[in-house]
C-alpha positions as CSV (number, residue, x, y, z in Angstrom):
1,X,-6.2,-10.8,-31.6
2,X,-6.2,-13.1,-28.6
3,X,-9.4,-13.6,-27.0
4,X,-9.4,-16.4,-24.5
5,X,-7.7,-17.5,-21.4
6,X,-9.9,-20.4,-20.3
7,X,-13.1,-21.8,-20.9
8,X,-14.7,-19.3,-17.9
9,X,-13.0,-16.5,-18.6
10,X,-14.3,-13.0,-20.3
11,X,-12.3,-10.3,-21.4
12,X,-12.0,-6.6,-21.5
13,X,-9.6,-4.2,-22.7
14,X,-8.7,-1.0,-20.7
15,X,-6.6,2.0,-21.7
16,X,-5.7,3.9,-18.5
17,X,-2.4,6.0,-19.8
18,X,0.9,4.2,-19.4
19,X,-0.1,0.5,-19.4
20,X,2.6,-0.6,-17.3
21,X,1.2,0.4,-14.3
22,X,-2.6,-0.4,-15.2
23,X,-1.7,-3.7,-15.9
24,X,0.3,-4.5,-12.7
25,X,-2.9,-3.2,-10.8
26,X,-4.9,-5.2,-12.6
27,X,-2.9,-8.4,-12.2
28,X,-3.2,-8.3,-8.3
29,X,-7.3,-7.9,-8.2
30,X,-8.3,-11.9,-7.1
31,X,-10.7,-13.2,-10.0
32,X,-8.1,-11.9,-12.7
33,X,-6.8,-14.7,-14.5
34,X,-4.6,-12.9,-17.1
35,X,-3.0,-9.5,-18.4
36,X,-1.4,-8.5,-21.7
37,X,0.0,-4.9,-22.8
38,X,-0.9,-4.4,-25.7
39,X,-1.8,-1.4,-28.5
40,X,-6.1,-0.9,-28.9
41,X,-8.0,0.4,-31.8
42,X,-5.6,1.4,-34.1
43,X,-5.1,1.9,-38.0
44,X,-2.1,-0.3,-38.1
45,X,-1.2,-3.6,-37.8
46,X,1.2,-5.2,-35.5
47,X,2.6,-1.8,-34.6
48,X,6.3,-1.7,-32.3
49,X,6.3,0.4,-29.0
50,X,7.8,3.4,-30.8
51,X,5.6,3.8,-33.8
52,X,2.7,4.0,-31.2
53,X,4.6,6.3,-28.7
54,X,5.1,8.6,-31.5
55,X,1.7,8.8,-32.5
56,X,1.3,7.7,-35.9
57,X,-0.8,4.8,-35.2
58,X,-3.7,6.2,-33.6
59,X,-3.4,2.9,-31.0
60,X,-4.2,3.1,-27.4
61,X,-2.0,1.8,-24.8
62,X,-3.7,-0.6,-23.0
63,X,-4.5,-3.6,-21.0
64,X,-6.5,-6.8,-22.1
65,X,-7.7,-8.3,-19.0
66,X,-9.1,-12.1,-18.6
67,X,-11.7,-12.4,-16.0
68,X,-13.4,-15.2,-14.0
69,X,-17.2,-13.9,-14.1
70,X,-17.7,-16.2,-10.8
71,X,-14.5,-14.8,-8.9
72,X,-15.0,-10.8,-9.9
73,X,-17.8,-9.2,-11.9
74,X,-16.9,-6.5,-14.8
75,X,-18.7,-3.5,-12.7
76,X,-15.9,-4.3,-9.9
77,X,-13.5,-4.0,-12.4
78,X,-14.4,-0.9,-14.1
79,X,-15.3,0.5,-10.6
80,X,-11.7,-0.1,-10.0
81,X,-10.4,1.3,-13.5
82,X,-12.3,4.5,-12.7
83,X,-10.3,4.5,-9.3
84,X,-6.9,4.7,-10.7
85,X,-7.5,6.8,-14.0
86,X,-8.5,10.6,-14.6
87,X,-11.9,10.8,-16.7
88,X,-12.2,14.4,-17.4
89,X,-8.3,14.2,-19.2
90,X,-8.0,14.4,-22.6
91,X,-5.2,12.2,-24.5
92,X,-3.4,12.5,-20.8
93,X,-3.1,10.9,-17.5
94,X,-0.9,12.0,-15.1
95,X,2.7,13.2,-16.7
96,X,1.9,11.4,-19.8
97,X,0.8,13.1,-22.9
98,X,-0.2,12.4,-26.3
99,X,-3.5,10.2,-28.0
100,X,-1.9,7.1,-27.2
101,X,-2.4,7.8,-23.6
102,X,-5.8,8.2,-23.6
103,X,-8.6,7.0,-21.5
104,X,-10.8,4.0,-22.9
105,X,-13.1,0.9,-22.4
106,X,-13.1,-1.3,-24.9
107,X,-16.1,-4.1,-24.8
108,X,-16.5,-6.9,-27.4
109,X,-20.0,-7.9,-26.7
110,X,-23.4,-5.9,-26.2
111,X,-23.8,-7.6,-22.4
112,X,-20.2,-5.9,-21.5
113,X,-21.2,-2.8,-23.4
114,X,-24.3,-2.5,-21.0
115,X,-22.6,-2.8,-18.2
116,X,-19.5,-0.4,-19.4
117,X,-22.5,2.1,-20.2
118,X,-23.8,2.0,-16.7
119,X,-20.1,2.2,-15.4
120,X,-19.8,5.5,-17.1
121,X,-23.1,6.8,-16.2
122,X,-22.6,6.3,-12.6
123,X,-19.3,8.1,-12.4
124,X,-21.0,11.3,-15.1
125,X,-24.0,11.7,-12.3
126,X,-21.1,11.2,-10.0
127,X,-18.5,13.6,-11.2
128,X,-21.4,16.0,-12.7
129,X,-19.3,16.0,-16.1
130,X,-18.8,14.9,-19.7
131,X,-16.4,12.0,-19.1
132,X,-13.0,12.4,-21.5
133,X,-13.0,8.1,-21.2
134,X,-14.0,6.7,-24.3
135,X,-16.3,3.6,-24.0
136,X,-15.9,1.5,-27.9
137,X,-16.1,-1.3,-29.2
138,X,-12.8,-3.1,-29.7
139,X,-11.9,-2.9,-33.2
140,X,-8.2,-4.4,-33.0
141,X,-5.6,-5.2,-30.0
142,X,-1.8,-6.5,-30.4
143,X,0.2,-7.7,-27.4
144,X,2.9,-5.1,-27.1
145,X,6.6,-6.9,-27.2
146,X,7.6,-9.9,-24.6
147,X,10.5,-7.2,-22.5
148,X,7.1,-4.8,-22.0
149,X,5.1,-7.6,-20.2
150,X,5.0,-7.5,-16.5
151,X,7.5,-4.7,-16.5
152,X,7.0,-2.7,-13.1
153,X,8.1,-6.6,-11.7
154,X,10.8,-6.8,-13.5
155,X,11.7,-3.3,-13.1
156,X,10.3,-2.4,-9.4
157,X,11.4,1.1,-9.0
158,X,10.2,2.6,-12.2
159,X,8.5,5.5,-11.0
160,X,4.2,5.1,-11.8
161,X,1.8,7.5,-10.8
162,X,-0.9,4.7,-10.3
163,X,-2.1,4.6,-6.8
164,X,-1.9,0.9,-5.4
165,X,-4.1,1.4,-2.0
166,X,-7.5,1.0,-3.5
167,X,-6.4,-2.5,-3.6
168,X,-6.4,-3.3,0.1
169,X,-10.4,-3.1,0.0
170,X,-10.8,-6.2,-2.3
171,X,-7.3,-8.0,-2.1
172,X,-7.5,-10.6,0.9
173,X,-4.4,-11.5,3.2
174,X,-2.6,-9.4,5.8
175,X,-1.9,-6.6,3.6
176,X,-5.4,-5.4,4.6
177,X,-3.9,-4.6,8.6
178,X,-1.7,-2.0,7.9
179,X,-2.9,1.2,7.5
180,X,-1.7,5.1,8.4
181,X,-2.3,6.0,11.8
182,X,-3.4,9.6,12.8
183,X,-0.6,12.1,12.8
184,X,-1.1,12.4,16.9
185,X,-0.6,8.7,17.1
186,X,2.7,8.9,14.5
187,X,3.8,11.4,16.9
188,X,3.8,9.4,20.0
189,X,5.0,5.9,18.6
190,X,7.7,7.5,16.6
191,X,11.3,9.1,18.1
192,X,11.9,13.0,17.1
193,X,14.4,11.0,14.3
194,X,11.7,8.8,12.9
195,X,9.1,11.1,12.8
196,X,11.5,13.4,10.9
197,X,12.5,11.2,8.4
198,X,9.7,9.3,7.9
199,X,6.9,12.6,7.8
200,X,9.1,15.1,6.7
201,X,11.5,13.5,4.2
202,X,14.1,13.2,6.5
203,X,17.6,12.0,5.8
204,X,19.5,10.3,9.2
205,X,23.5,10.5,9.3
206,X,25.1,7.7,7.2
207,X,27.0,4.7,8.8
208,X,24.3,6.1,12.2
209,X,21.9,3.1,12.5
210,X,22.1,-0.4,13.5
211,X,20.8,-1.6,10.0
212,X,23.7,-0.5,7.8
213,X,25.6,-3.3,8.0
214,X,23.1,-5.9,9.5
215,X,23.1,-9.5,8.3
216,X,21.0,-10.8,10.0
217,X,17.6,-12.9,8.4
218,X,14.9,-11.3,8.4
219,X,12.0,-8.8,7.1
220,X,12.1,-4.8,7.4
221,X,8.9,-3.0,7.8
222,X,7.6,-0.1,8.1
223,X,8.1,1.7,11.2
224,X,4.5,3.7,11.4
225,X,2.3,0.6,9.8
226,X,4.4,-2.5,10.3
227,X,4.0,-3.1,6.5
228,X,6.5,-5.3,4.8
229,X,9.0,-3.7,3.0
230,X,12.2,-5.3,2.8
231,X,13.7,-8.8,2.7
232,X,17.2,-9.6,4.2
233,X,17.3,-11.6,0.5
234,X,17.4,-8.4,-1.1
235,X,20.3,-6.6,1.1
236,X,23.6,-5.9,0.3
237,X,26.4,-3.9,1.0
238,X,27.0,-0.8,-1.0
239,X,29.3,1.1,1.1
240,X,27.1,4.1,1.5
241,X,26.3,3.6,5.5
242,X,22.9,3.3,4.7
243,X,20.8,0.0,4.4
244,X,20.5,-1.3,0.6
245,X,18.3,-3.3,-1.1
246,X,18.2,-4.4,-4.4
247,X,14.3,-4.6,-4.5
248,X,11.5,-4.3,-2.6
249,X,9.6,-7.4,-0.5
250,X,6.8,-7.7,-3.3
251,X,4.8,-6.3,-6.2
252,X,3.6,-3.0,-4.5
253,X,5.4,-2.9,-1.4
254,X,6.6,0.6,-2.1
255,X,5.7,3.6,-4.4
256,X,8.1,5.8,-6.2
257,X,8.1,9.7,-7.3
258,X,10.0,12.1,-8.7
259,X,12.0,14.4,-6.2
260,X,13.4,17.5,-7.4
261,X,14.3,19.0,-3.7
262,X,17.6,20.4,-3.1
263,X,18.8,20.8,-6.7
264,X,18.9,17.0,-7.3
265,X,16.6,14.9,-9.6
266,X,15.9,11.6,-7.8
267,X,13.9,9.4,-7.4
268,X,11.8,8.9,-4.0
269,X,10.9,5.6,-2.5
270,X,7.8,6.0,0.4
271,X,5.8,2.7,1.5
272,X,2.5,1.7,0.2
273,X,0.0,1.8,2.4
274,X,1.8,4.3,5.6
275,X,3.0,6.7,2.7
276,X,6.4,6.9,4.8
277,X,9.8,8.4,3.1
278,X,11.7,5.8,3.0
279,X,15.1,6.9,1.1
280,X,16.0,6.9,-2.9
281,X,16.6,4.5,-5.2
282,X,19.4,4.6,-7.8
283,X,20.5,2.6,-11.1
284,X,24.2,2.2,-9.9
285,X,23.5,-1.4,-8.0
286,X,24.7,-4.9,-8.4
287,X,24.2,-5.7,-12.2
288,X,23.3,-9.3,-10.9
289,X,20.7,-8.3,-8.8
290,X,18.9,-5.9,-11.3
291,X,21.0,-3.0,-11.2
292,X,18.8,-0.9,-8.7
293,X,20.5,0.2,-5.3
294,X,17.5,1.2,-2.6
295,X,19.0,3.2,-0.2
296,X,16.7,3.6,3.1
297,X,17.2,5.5,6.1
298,X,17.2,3.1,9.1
299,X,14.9,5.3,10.8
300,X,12.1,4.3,8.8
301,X,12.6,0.7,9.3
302,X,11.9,-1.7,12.2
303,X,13.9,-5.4,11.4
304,X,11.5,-8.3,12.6
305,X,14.7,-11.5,13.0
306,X,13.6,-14.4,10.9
307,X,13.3,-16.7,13.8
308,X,10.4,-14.1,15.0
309,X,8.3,-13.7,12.0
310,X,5.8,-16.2,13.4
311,X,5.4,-14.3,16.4
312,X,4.7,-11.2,14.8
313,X,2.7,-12.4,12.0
314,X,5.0,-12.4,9.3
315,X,5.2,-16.2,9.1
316,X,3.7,-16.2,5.4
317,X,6.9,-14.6,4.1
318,X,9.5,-16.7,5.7
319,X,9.9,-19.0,2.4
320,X,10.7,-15.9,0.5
321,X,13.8,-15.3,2.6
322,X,17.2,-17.5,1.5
């Protein structure tokens, strides 16, 4: 079981339901050094993804994460765990069900196990309930296999019901500006066809907008927050008269969900922080690029040229577009 990651760093383990999205979370709060998937306080050693999915190891999905005590205290963390999981669920969180998706703290020294017992007592006195999270000590943890590391990167559309915007109150940088507007104010920046596809789940006209077929350099942001989106790195051409992208600008950029409207099952893409609609993304892109194919109405989309990024404070993400 691996237990360091400098001489500074401290460790804790944190089962949250699926661990892909728990750990990309994790791996974005500044004092965080390291994160590893992995399977926690099991009866079996060394177990594979499926023996644990199935349920016959009694593992945990879950998150080791290496800490630097002087950058970001444990109570931040767990305040932070508690954000993005359900307590009161038992062996479930969100749309995933079964013992290996349940809630846990796992502490490997009495000083964290203090301080996890006063996280939990805070949110019971809080809540006014018996907490479902388990607080343990770890008894065992194996790193889950290299392809399920760092996954919602390498796969940045996978659909994950953790809620990213709790990070903008401790992650520094210009993703702290943009923020939802009041729906009065949406209402008077945005044209009848913005409002309508970005509020209402709009779809615009394909082969209608000015960003179909632009080439340009560039970023695309968000039309109601100015967020960054898109990179003109990422566009292509897919022929369906919409814009395209093969991913989005960053880690957490854009959420997904399931969309079962009009008879279909797809999958939604809405922005971060301005919970726009955005479009759909589908697995039927370039197999070069990932295979993804982000199709976004150009409604919900303002294009900010490269040679004006500077100007409109975008500068920091010029060396990201080729």
């Amino acid at each position: 079981m691996e237990q360091t990651s400098g001489p500074k760093s401290r460790s804790i383990v944190l089962a949250g339901g699926c661990f892909w999205g728990v750990e990309a979370y994790f791996s974005r709060i500044p004092g965080v050094v390291k994160t590893i998937c992995g399977y926690a306080n099991g009866n079996a050693e060394a177990p594979a993804y499926e023996e644990v999915c199935a349920g016959r190891t009694g593992h945990a999905e879950a998150v080791m994460v290496w800490y630097d005590p002087e950058r970001v205290s444990l109570r931040k963390l767990l305040e932070q765990f508690f954000r993005i999981i359900d307590p009161l669920c038992v062996n479930r969180q969100g749309i995933d069900v079964g013992t290996q998706y349940r809630s846990g703290v796992y502490f490997q020294d009495e000083q964290d196990a203090q301080t996890a017992w006063a996280a939990f007592d805070a949110v019971r006195q809080r809540i006014g309930k018996n907490l479902a999270t388990e607080p343990l000590p770890l008894r065992n943890f194996y790193p889950a296999q290299e392809h399920r590391q760092k996954y919602l990167e390498k796969n940045p559309f996978v659909c994950c019901r953790i809620d990213f915007s709790g990070l903008s109150e401790i992650v520094p940088g210009p993703e702290k500006r943009y923020s939802k507007p009041s729906a009065d104010v949406i209402r008077k920046k945005l044209t009848a066809e913005q409002f309508h596809v970005t509020q209402n789940a709009g779809t615009e006209r394909p082969f209608s907008g000015e960003y179909w077929d632009n080439t340009r350099p560039g970023i695309y942001v968000d039309v109601v927050t100015g967020e960054p989106l898109f990179l003109s790195s990422h566009k292509f051409d897919s022929g369906c008269g919409w814009p395209s992208f093969s991913r989005p600008a960053g880690p957490g950029a854009v959420k997904t969900r399931e969309d079962r409207s009009h008879g279909m099952f797809r999958t939604e893409v809405r922005s971060q922080s301005g919970d726009s609609h955005l479009g759909h993304v589908f697995e039927d892109g370039p197999k070069d690029r990932g295979g993804f194919r982000c199709c976004i109405n150009r409604a919900a989309l303002r294009f900010v040229p490269y040679d004006e990024m500077d100007r409109e404070g975008y500068g920091e993400r010029k060396g990201q577009i080729r």
